[in-house]
C-alpha positions as CSV (number, residue, x, y, z in Angstrom):
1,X,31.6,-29.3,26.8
2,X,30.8,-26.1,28.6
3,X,27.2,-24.9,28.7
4,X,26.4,-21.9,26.3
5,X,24.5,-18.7,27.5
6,X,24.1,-15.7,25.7
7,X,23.7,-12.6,28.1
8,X,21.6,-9.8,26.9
9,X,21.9,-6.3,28.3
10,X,19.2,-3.7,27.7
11,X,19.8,0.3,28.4
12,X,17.2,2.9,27.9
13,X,15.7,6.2,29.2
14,X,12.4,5.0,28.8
15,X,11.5,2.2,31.7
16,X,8.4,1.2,29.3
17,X,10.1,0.6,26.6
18,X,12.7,-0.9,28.3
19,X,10.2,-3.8,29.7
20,X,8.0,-4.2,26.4
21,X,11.5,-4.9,24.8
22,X,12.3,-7.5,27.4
23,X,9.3,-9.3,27.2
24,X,9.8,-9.5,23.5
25,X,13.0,-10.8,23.7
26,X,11.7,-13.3,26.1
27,X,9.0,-14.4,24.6
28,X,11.2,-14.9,21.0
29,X,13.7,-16.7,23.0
30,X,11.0,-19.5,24.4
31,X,8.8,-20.1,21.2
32,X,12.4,-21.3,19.7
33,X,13.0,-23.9,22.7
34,X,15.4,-22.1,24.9
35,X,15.7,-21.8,28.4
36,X,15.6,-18.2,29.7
37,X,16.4,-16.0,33.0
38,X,15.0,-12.9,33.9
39,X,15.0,-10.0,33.1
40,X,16.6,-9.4,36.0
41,X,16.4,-5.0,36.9
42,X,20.1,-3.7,37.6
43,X,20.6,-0.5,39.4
44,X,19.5,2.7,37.7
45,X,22.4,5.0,36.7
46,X,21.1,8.8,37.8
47,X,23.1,11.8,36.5
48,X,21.9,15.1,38.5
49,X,22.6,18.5,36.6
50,X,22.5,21.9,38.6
51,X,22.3,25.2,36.2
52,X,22.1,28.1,36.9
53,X,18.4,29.9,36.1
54,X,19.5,33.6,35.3
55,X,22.7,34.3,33.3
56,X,23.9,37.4,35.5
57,X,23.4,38.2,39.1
58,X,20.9,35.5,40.8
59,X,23.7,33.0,41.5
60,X,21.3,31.5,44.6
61,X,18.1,30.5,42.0
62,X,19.4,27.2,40.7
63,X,17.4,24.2,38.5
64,X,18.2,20.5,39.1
65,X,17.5,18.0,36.1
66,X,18.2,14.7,36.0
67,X,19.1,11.9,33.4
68,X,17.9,8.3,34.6
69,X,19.1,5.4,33.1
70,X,17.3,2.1,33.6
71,X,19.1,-1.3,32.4
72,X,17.9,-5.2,32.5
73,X,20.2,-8.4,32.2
74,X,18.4,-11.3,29.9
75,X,20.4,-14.7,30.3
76,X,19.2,-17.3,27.5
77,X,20.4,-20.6,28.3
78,X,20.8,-23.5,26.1
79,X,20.4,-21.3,22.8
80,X,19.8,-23.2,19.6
81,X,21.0,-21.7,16.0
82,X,17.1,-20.9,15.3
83,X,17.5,-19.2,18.7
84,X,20.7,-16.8,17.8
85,X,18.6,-16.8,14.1
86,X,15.3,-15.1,15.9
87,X,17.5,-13.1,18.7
88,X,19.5,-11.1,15.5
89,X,16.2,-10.6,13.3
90,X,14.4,-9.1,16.5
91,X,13.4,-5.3,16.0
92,X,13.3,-3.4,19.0
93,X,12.1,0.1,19.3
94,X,14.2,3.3,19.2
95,X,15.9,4.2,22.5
96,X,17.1,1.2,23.2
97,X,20.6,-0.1,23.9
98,X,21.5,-3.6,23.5
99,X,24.2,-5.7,24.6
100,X,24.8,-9.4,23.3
101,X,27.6,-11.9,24.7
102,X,28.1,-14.8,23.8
């Protein structure tokens, strides 16, 4: 039989939020008996905007923003039903993205 994992991907804008979300995953998945890894940090995706400051003539005077987009990688291993259960009844705050495979 092979060995079950569900992997759990978390996006946000927020790195806070991003790791208080984590931990409560992490800490939901351990009171119900499973094993868990991480959260592991992946790369942060960073979108740079230039726009132009005045509408007409002053083509040189530019502003730079930028979008930054942090994500973690949770790997439960060995997930029991009450596991999945806990996992699907978890609220997590608003701004956060996440991923579940089975």
């Amino acid at each position: 039989m092979a060995k079950q994992r569900i992997r759990i991907r978390l996006k946000a804008f927020d790195h806070k939020i991003l790791d208080q979300s984590a931990q409560q995953i992490v800490e939901t998945a351990e009171r119900t008996g499973a094993v868990v890894a991480g959260p592991v940090p992946l790369p942060t995706r960073i979108e740079k905007f230039c726009v132009i400051r005045s509408p007409f003539i002053d083509k040189d005077s530019r502003e730079q923003f930028e979008m930054r987009t942090h994500k973690r990688l949770i790997d439960v291993l060995e997930p029991t039903a009450r596991t999945v259960d806990a996992l699907m009844r978890l609220n997590v705050p608003a701004g956060v993205d996440i991923e579940i495979k089975l």
